[in-house]
N, C-alpha and C positions, 0 to 999 in steps of 0.2 A: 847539512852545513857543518864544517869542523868546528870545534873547541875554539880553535882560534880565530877562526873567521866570525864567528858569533862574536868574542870577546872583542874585537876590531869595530864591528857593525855597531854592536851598542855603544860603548864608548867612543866610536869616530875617527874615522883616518886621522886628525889635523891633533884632534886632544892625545890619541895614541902617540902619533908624530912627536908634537910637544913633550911631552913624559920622558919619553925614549933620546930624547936631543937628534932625531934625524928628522929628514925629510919626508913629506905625505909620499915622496914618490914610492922611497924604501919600504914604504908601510903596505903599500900596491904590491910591491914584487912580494911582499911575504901571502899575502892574498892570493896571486897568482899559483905562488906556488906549494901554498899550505903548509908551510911551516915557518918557525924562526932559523934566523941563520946560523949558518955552522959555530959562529961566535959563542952562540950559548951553550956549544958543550967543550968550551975549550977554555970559561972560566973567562974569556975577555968582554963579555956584555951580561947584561943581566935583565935582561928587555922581559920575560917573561915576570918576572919579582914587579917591574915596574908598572905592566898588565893590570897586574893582578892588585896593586896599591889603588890605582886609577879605577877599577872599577870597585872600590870596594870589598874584594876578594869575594868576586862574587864569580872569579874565572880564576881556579889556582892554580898557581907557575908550575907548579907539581902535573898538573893535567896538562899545563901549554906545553913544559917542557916534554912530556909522555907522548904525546900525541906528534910533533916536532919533530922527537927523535924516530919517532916509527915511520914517519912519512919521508924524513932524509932516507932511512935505512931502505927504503924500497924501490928506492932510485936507481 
């Protein structure tokens, strides 16, 4: 299981959701597809920071976002 997908499962679609200000659905599609969206390397979201506040920093933006961008990148 990814970095992300962990940090999603523990903390909760709906708590993630909430944090993030979108919907459980969006939080689905980044599940699906194992990463944050492109947003996060283009300085317009910061959903992995807010990850990472939510749980504690027990999942850091630094890994979400590493891990994110390697999974975009191999698309």
């Amino acid at each position: 299981m990814s970095e992300l997908n962990h940090a999603i499962k523990s903390a909760g679609v709906a708590e993630v959701a909430a944090a993030c200000g979108i919907s459980p659905r969006a939080v689905y599609k980044w599940l699906k597809k194992g990463s944050l969206p492109k947003t996060e390397f283009y300085g317009k979201t910061s959903y992995a920071e807010k990850i990472e506040q939510l749980t504690l920093g027990r999942f850091a933006a630094k890994r979400l976002l590493a891990e994110s961008q390697a999974q975009l990148l191999a698309e």
